[in-house]
N, C-alpha and C positions, 0 to 999 in steps of 0.2 A: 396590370392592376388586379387581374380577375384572379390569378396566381398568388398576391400579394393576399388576398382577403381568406384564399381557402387556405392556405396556411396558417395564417392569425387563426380562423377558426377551427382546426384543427388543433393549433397548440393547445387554444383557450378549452377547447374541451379536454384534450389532453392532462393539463395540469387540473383540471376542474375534480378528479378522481380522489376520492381518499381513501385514505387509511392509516393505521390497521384495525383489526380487531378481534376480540379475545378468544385464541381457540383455532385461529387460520394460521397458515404457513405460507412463507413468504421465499422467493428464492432473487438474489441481488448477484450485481457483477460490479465491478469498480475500474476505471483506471485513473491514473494520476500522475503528477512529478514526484519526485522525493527528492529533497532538498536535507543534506549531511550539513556538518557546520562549513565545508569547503567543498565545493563540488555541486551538481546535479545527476538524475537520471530519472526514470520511469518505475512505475508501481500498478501491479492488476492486483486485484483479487478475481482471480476464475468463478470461485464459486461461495456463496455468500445463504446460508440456509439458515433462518429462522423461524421458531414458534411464538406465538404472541399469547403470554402467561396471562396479562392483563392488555387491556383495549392501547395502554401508552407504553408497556414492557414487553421487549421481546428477549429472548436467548436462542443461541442456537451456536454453529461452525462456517468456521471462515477458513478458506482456502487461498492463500495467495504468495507473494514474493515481492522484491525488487532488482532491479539492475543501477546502479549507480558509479561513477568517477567521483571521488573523491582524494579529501588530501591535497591536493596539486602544489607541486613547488615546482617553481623555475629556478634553478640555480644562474642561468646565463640564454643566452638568444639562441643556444643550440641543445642544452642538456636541461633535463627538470626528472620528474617525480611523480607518481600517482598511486591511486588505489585502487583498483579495481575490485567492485563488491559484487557479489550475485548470492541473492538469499532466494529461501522460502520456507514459509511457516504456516503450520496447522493452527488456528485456534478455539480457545473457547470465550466468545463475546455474547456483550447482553449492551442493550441500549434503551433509556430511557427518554420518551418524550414527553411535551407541554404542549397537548394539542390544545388550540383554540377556535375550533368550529367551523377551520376554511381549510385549504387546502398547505396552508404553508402550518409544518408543524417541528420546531426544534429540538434539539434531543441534545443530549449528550449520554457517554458512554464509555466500555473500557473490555479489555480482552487480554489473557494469558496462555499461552502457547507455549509450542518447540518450535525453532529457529534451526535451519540448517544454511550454515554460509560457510562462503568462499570469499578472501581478501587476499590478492594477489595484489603485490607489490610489481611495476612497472617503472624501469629506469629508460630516461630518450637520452642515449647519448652514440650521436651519429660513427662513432669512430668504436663502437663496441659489434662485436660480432655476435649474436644468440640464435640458435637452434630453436625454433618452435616447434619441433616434431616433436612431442613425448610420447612415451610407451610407456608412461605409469601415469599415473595423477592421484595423488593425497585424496584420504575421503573428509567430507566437508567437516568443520566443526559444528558442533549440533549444543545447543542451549538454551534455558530458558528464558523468553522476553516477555514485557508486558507492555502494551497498548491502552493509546488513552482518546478522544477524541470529543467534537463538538463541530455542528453543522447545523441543517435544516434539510427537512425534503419537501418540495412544492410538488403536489401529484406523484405521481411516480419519478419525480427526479430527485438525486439527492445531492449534497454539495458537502463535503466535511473536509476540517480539518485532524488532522490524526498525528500524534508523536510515538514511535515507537522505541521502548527502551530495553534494549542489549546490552547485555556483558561483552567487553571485550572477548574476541578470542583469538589463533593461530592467525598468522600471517605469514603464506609465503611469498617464493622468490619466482617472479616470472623467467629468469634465464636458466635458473633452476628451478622446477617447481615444484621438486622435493624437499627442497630445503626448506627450511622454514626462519622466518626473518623478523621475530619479534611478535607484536600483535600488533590488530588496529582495532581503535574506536568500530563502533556497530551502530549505535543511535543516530535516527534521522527522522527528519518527519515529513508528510504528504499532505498534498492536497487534491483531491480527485473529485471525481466526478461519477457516478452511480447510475442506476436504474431496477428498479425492481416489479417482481410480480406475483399475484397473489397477495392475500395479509387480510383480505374483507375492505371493510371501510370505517371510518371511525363513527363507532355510536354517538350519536344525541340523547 
């Protein structure tokens, strides 16, 4: 029980923290699912740097990527289909909030970047024989995406929703993966989970 109460008051001071405010610098991490229109995987952002222009506006650079399966068909109980995506993207984001005097303060926001991905095409079909040893590998496709998002941060936590939209691009062939096999869809969206440090506190 005695466990049970310093926790509680820890969190409660924990989230009791605000911010930001105008003039301070702020550094975040993120990770999260990414959810394609078929499939799932994982999403970080490493490094997460803003400056706070105003007490509820910040801008700054996001560093981060995803891993994702996507696509999937099963054609039968032994053969199907996939896509395997691996990206990552520089960007440049600004997020807007509605503080209202406590610790929980909602935002929404948006971010324009380069994208560098990978969409390998993966075929299961047990009676196929494929070499995974390569001695070359294609350089990734590289493009412009833009981000869009909405959440909250209570304390130093944050919780957002995020859709990031990509142009199609190259798609190759895992039993070849020189070849290239069309394109695949790019856009997906996250929902993650944050923490951040620095920013001040928010003015009264």
């Amino acid at each position: 029980m005695k466990n049970f109460f310093f926790v509680l008051l820890f969190l409660v001071s924990f989230v009791g923290l605000q911010a930001q405010e105008q003039g301070k610098v702020r550094v975040a991490g993120n990770i999260g699912l990414s959810l394609p229109a078929m499939g799932a995987g994982m999403s970080i952002d490493l490094l997460d740097i803003r400056y706070n222009i105003k007490d509820n506006i910040n801008v700054g650079v996001k560093i981060g990527g995803a891993f994702m399966v996507r696509d999937m068909q099963e054609f039968n109980a032994t053969t199907g289909t996939a896509i395997m995506h691996l990206s990552s993207n520089t960007m440049i984001v600004g997020d807007y909030y509605f503080p209202n005097g406590s610790a929980f303060a909602p935002f929404v926001g948006a971010g324009i970047g380069s994208y560098s991905i990978y969409d390998i095409k993966m075929d299961f079909d047990p009676s196929q024989s494929v070499n995974y040893t390569y001695t070359d590998f294609p350089l990734p496709s590289r493009t412009i995406g833009a981000a869009f998002r909405g959440g909250f941060e209570l304390g130093r936590l944050r919780l957002a929703m995020e859709y990031n939209m990509i142009p199609r691009t190259k798609m190759y062939d895992a039993a070849n993966i020189m070849q290239q096999v069309g394109t695949s869809a790019n856009s997906y969206l996250t929902i993650n989970l944050g923490f951040y440090f620095g920013g001040g506190r928010w003015r009264k």
